[in-house]
N, C-alpha and C positions, 0 to 999 in steps of 0.2 A: 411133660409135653409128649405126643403124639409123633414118631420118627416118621412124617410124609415126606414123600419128593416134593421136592422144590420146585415143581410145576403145580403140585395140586394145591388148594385154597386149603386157608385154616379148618382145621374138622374143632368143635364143641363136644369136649369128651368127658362129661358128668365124672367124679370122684377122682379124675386124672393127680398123682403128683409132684412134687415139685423136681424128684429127680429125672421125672419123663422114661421110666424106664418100660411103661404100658404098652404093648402093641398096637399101631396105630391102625394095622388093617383090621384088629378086631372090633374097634371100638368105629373103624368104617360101615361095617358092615351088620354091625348089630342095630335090628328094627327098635326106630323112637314108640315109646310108649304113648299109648292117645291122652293118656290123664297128665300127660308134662305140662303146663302151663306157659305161659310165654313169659312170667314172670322166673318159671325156672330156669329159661331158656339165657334168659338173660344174666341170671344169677351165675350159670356155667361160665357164659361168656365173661363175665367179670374177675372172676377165679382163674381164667386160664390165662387174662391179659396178664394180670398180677401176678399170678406162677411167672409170667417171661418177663416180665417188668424185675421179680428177684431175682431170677436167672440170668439175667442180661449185667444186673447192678452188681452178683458176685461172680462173673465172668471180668468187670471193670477191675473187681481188685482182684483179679489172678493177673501171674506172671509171664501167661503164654505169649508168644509173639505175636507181633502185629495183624501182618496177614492171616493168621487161626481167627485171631478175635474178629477182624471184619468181614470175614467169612460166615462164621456164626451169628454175628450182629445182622448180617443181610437175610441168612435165614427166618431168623426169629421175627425180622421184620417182616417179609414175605409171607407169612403165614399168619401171623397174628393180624395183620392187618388185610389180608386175604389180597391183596395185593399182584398186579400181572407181571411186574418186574420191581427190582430193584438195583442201580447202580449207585457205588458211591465214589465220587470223584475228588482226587486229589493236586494240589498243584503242583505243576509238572518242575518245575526250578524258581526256588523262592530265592535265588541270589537272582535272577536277573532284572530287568527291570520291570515298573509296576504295569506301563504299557505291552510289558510281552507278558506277561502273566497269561497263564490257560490252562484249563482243568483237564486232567486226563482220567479216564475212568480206571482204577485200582480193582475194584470187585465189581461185576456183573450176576444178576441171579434174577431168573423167570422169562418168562415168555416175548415178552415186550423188553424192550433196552431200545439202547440207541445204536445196537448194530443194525435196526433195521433202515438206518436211513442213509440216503445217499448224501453226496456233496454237499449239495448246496443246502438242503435240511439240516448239516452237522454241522453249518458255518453257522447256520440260525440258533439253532439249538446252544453255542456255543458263547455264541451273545447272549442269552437268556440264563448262562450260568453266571456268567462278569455281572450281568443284572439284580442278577438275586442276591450275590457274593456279595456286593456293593451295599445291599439296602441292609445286611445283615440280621432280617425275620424272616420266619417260617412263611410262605406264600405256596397256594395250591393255584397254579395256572393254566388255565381253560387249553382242552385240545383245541389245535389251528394246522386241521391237517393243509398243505398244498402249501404252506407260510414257505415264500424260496427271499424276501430280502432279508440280505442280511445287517440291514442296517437299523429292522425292528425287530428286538431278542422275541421271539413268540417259544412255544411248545409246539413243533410240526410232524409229533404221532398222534392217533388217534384216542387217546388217554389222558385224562389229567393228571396232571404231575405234579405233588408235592414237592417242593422243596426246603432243607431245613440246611442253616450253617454249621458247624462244627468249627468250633475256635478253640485252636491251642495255642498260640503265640499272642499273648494281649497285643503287643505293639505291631502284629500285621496289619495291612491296612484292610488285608481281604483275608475271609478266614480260609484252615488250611484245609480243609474238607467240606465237602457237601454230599450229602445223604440226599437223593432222588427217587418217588416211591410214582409209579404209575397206577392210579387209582381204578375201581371201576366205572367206566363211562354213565355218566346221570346220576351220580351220588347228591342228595340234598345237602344246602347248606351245611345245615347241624353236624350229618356227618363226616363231611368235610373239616370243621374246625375238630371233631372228635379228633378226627385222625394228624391234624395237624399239632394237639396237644399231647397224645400219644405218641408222635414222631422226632418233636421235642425234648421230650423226657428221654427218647432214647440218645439222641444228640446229646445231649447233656452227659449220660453215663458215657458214650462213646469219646464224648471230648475228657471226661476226668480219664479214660483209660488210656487216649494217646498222649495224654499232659504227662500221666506216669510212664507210660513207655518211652516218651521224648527225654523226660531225667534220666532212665533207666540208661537209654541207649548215649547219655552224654556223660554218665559212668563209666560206662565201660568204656567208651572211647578215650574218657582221662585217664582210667587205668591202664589202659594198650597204650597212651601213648609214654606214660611213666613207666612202663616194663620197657617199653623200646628204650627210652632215652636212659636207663642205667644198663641195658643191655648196650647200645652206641658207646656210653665210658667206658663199659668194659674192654671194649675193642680197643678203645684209644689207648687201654693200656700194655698192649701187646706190640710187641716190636718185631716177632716175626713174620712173615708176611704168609707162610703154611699157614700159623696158629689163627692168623686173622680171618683168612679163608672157611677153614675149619668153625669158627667161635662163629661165624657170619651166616652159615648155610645150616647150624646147626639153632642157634636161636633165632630162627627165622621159622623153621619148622616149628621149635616150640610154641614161640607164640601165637602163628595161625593154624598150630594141633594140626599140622599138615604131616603126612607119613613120610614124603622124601621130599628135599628143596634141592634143586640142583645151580651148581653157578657154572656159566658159562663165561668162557673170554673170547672176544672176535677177534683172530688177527687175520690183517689179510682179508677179510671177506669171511673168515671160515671160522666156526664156533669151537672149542677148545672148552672142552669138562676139567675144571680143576680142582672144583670140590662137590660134595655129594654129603649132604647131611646123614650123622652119623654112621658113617662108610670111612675104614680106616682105607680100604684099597677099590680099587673102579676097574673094571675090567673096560678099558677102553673099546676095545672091539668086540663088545655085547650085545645083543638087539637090544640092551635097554641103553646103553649110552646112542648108539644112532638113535633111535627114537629120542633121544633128549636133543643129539645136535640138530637133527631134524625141525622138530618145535622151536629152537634157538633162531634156525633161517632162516623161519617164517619172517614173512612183514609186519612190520607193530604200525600199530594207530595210536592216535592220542585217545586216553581216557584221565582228563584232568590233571594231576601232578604227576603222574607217569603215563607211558607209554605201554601196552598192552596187547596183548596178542593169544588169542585163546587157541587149543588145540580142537580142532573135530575128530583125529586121528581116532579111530574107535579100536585099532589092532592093539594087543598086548603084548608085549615082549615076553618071549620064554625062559629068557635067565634074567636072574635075579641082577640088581645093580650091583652086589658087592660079592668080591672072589675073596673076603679071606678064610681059611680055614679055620678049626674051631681052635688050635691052638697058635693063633695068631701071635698072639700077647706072650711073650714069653714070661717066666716065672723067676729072672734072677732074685738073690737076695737083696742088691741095690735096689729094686723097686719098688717103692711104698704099695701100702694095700690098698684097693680101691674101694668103693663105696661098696656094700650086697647090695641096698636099695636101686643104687645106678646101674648094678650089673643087671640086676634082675629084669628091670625095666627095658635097659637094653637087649637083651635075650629074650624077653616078649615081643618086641617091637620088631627083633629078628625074626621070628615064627608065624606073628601073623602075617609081615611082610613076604616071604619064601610062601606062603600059603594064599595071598592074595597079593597077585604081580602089582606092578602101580605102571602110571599110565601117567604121561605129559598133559597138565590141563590149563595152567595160565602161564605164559612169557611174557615177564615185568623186565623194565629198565626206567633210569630217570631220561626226561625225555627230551630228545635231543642226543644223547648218549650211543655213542655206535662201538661202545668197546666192553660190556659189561650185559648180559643177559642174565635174571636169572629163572629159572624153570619150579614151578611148584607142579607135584605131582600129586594123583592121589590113584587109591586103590580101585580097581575095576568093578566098577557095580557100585561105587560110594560116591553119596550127592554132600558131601559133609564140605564143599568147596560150589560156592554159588556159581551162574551162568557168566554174571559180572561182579566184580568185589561193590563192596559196599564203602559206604565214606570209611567208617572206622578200620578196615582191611588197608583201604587204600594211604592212610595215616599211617599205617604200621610199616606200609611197605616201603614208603617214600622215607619215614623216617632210617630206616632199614640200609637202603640201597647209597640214600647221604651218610649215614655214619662208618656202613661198610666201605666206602670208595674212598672216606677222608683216612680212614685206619689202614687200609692198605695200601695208600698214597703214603702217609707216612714209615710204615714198617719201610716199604720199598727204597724211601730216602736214605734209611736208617743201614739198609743193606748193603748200600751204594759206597758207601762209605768202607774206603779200602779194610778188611778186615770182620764186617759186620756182621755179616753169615755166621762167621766163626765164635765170634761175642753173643748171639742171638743162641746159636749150641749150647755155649756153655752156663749161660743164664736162663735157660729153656725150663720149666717146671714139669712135671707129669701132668697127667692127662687127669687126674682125679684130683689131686690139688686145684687143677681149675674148675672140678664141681666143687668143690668145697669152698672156694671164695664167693660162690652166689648161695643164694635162697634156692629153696625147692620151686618158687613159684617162679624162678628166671635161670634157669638153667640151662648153664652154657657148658655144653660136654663140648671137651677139644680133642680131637680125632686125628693127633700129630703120629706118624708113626710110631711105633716102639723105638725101632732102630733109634733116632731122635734125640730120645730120650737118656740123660746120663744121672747115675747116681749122686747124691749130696757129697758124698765123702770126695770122691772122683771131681765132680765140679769146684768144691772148695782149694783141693788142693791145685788145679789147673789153676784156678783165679789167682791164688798166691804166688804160684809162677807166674803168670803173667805179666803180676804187679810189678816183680823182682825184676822180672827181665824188662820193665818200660823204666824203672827207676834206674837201671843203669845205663839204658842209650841217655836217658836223661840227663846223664852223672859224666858218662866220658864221651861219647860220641862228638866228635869235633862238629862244628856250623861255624860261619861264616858271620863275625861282629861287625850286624848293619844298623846303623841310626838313622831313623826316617825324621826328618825335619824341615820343617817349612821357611819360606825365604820371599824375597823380592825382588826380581831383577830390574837393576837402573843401568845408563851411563854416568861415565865420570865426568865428560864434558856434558853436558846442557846449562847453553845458556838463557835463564828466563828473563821476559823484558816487563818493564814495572810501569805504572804511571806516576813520574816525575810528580807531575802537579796536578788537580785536581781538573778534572777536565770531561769532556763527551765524546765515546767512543765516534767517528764523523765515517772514516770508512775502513772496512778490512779486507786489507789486499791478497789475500791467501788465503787457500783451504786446508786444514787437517792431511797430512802427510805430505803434503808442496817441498818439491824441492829446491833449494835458496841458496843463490849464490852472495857472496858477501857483498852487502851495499845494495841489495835490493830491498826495496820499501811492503814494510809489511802490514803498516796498520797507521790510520793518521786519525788525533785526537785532535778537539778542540776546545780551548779554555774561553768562555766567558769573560771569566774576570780578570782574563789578559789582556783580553781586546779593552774592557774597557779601561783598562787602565793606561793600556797603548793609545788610546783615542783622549782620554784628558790630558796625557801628558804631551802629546801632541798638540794640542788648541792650546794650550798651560804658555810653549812652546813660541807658537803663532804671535801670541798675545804679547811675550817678551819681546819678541824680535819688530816689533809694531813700537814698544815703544826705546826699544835701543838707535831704531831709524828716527826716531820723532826727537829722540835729545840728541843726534848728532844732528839735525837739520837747525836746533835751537842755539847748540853751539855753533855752527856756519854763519847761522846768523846775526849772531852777539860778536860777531868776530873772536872767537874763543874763550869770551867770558864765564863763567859759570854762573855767575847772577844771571844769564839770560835763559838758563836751564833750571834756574828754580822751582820748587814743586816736584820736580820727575825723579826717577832714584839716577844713582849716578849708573855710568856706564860698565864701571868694573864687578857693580853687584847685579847687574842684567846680565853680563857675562856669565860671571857664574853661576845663576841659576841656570840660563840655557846647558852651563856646560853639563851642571845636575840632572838635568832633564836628560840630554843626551844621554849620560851615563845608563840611568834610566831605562830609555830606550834602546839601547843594546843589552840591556839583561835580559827585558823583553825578549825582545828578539832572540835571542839565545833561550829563553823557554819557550817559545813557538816551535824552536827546531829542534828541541829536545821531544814535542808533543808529534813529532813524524820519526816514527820507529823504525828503525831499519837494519838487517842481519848484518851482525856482527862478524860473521863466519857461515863458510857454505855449511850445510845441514838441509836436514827436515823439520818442516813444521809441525811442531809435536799441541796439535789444538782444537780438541773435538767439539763438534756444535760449534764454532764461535762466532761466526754469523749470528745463531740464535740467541745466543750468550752474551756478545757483547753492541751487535748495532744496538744505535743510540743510547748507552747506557751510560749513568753516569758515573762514575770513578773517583774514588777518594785516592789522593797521593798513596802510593805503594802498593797498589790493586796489580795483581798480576794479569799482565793482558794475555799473554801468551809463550810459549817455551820455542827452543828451536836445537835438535841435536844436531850435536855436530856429525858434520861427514865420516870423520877420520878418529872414531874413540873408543875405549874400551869399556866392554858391559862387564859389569861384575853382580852376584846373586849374592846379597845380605842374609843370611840363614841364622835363625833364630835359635841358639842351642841351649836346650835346658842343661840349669847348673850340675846336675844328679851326671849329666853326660861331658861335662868338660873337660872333669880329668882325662877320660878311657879318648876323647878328639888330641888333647895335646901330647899324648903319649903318645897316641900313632903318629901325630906331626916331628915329634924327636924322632922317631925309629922310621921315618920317611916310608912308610908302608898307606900312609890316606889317600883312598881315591873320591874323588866326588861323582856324581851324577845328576846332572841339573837341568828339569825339562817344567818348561810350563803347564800348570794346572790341568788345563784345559788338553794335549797331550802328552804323551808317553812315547811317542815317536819322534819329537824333537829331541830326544837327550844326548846328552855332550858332556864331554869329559871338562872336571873343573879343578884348577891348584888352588891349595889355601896360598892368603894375602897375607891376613893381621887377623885379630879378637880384636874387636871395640868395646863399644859400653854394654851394661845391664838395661835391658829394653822389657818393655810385656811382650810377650807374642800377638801378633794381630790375630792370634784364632781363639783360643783358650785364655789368652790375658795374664796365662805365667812366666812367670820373671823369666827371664833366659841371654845370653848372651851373644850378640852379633859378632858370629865369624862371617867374614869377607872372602869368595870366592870368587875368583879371576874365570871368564867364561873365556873360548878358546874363539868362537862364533856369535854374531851377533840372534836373540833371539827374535823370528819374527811369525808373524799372522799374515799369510800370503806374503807382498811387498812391503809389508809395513810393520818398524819397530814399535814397541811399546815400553811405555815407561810403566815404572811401578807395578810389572806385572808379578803374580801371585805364581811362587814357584815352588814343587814338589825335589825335594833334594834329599838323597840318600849317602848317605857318608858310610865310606869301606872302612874298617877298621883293623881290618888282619882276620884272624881266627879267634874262638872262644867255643866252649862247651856250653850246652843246653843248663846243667848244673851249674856253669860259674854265670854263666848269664842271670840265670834267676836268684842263686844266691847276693850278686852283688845287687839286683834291685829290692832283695828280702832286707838285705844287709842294710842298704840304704834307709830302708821305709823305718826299722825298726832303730836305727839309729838318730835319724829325725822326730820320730815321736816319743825316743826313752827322752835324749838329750834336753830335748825342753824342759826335763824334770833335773836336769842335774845341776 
């Protein structure tokens, strides 16, 4: 091919070949011979299509990136098809949805484009892309210059405009590119479909080329995210919170091949350099750390899973980020040897860096985050760090800044912990040990100071003292024998009231916590089949005494004969059925007034819900209607004490050293001192359901919830036992356990 600018029209350049390495102003400029024929003319033209038709097909199976290829692609199009422009547009955000979809122009090349139109042409023009997107064929659309609705997609520059799809996602509904070729004005038919079948064909290579870039680029992006995410383990497995810093800003660099990564912390308002990849020492007051807090002050915007913040700062700092000398490291014999490959590496990376200062260019954070900056730098005059990161950057980064925050959330936990600095020292590895746990291809150099750092022989034997010296606070250090144990606090007086006989809750005179004096009416039932049996044996009754008047009228009137009361029963067995009856009817009666409940003794009414609970319900004999405590009684707390602790409870109870402390569940501010009573029976526990044994403690004060006692409530009880060592303490539950599990075999 012929090297022309990209304004002028394809040149027809006889014997041209396929590597285009011909001069293209020679073959401009050299006069056509009169004996050429038009049939050779065309024969040219066909060999040079087909020269860029190869050239184009093994441009689709190279590697180069995106933008080179559709660079190239717009050329070869623009000339081969002589062509006055060429855009090809892609969609601007394929996550949103199908109604905001719109094409944004990627590559621009020639004369004509769509820079020339104003507003209301590029709203048209714009419908005319969703038009053709939509129909998914190659279509050449007539110039409609002055076209301003936008509600009919037209072409409103002066050119016709090819357009062809480009599909790389089958399952998009619109493809993801489109290639737009402005033709020359009054082209016939014929050649119009030529060029629409020639325009095609390049679609088609240009779509197999971003099909393969789309794999290529979702490669690498599974591989960055699988270096991050064993580079994140890595971290998790460090417990100091330097090494974490250090392992964080230095794999971080690795993976975006960045020359310095810097981490910032905000306190206060004000940014704080705490680590500086591969930098044992940070000269805090350098022009290159203000230049780093500088860029940290900045204001971040959202840019999708982080927050983002570029630098324009064009000045470079005149010293270096790192102050240490060249014999930093010192040389003891306790210090293992380090990698030559790492060193080496690193003493390059020191040389070019001292040789090309770096310069603050993106401040990432996760977003929302106001306490974590961190800074990527890169060298002055180096584009090797885009304008904006890309999805796969921004993957790395996010994954990056979550594993870094949770790893150094934990070290810090781990620190916190009275003693933990000191355990983190002595358990500290070298600095080259931790390149030797990764691969070459993740490589995490930790950049802890020397000082730091202690020899194997030196940390073994510290850890062995250590041990010696926890095994013996262990062994004699005296602690204080507390049994924690759960309970239930009741009174001893409550009296609960029952239903006699089977009957209908009719009315309940009192609410939950009422206070009651003795002989006030607290609940009236009513029996059914009282009444009616009070009501036959009443008429039963009526009907006797009907005819005990009717045989003493018959005697009156026999003059005291009994033949003249014949037929009727006599009067002594009238008698005593009435008297039966009667009887009768005083039992009755005596179970009506057993079914009107009334306190036995002043108290509280101990009865939640029972409005809801008990109107109108009905009641089988011995249904508890409701409780009532007394006034004047003493609460004790039943605590549940597993058998393993009952010896070490009744030893202290002989040696009168038991204290109790007994507070409801619910708080820890009610507690009160409690005496032991008695031991009662073997019970389950109401929490865990092992066996254990109810000691009885005598409470000093009644427990309550505001003004109101409660029964059965769930109580936290701690029993004093005297003193014991950490040693005899665990020995005797060792002692225990292993005695309980031989013995079932003996």
């Amino acid at each position: 091919m012929t090297a022309t600018a990209a304004s002028e029209p394809f040149l027809f350049t006889p014997g041209q070949s396929d590597s285009g390495t011909t001069d293209a102003a020679a073959h401009k400029n050299r006069p056509v011979r009169r004996n050429d024929s038009a049939e050779t003319l065309i024969d040219q033209a066909r060999q040079e299509i087909s020269a860029i038709v190869r050239e184009v097909a093994s441009a689709a199976r190279s590697h180069q990136g995106r933008d080179p290829y559709l660079r190239f692609l717009a050329d070869r199009i623009l000339r081969a098809m002589a062509a006055h422009g060429v855009v090809i547009w892609s969609i601007e955000d394929a996550t949103a949805d199908l109604a905001d979809w719109r094409y944004i122009a990627e590559h621009r090349l020639g004369t004509v484009t769509d820079l020339g139109l104003d507003e209301t042409a590029r709203s048209v023009h714009d419908g005319l892309l969703i038009e053709v997107a939509a129909q998914h064929s190659p279509v050449v659309v007539p110039a409609t210059p002055g076209a301003s609705d936008a509600d009919l997609p037209a072409n409103p520059t002066s050119h016709p405009a090819a357009l062809v799809p480009v599909s790389i996602d089958p399952d998009s509904p619109l493809p993801n590119c489109l290639i737009e070729v402005f033709l020359e004005p009054g082209g016939s038919p014929a050649s119009q479909r030529g060029s629409l079948r020639f325009l095609a064909q390049m679609a088609d290579l240009a779509g197999e080329f971003l099909r393969a870039e789309h794999l290529r680029s979702l490669s690498r992006r599974l591989s960055q995210i699988n270096r991050s995410a064993r580079v994140a383990d890595h971290l998790q497995t460090l417990s100091s919170t330097t090494q974490v810093l250090a392992a964080w800003v230095d794999a971080t660099a690795e993976l975006l091949e960045c020359p310095r990564v810097a981490l910032c912390r905000i306190d206060r308002g004000r940014p704080r350099i705490v680590a500086v990849s591969h930098v044992d020492r940070i000269d805090q007051h350098g022009a290159a750390a203000q230049a780093i807090r500088e860029a940290a002050s900045r204001p971040m915007r959202s840019a999708g899973a982080i927050d983002l913040s570029i630098s324009t700062d064009g000045n470079s700092p005149d010293t270096a980020l790192e102050n240490t000398p060249e014999n930093a490291t010192t040389n003891c014999d306790d210090h293992p040897k380090s990698d030559p490959v790492i060193d080496r590496r690193k003493s390059e990376r020191r040389r070019s860096d001292e040789q090309q200062p770096v310069i603050p260019h993106w401040v990432v954070s996760l977003r929302g985050d106001r306490r974590w900056r961190m800074v990527l730098l890169q060298r002055e005059g180096d584009s090797s760090l885009a304008k904006q990161p890309d999805p796969e950057t921004t993957a790395v980064l996010e994954r990056m800044l979550i594993g870094g925050q949770l790893a150094w959330a934990a070290a810090e936990r781990i620190e916190a912990i009275p003693g933990g600095k000191w355990w983190n020292r002595l358990t500290a590895t070298s600095p080259s040990t931790h390149r030797t746990q990764l691969s070459s291809d993740d490589l995490v150099a930790s950049t802890s100071a020397p000082a730091t750092s202690v020899s194997p022989v030196r940390r073994r034997v510290a850890l062995l003292t250590a041990m010696a010296m926890t095994a013996a606070m262990l062994l004699w250090v005296p602690i204080p024998s507390v049994i924690p144990v759960t309970g239930v606090l009741r009174p001893l007086e409550l009296d609960t009231y029952h239903a006699r006989h089977d009957a209908i809750v009719r009315t309940i005179h009192v609410d939950h916590g009422q206070t009651v004096r003795q002989g006030d009416l607290l609940a009236t039932l009513w029996s059914d089949d009282l009444s009616q049996k009070q009501t036959t044996l009443l008429g039963r009754r009526a009907v006797l005494s009907q005819k005990r008047d009717q045989f003493n009228r018959q005697l009156v009137a026999s003059n005291g004969s009994v033949d003249g009361a014949a037929g009727l029963p006599s009067g002594d067995e009238i008698n005593e059925e009435i008297a039966s009856i009667d009887e009768q009817l005083q039992i009755i009666a005596q179970s009506q007034d057993d079914l009107v409940l009334r306190a036995r003794r002043d108290g509280r009414v101990d009865a939640w819900r029972i409005q809801e609970r008990l109107s109108d319900r009905p009641l089988r004999r011995g249904d508890t209607v409701l409780s009532v405590i007394a006034a004047e009684t003493t609460w004790v707390a039943d605590a549940t004490v597993p058998q393993r602790r009952v010896q070490q409870i009744d030893q202290a109870i002989s040696q009168q050293c038991l204290v109790a402390d007994v507070a409801p569940r619910w708080s820890a501010d009610q507690s009160q001192t409690a005496t032991t009573q008695r031991f009662g029976p073997v019970v389950s526990d109401p929490i865990d359901g092992t066996p254990g044994v109810i000691l009885r403690l005598t409470l000093e004060q009644t427990p309550r919830l505001g003004d109101q006692p409660l029964v059965e409530t769930p109580a936290r009880i701690t029993i004093h036992c005297g003193g014991t060592s950490v040693g005899s303490f665990l020995f005797e539950d060792v002692w225990g356990w292993f005695r309980t599990r031989v013995g079932m075999y003996l």
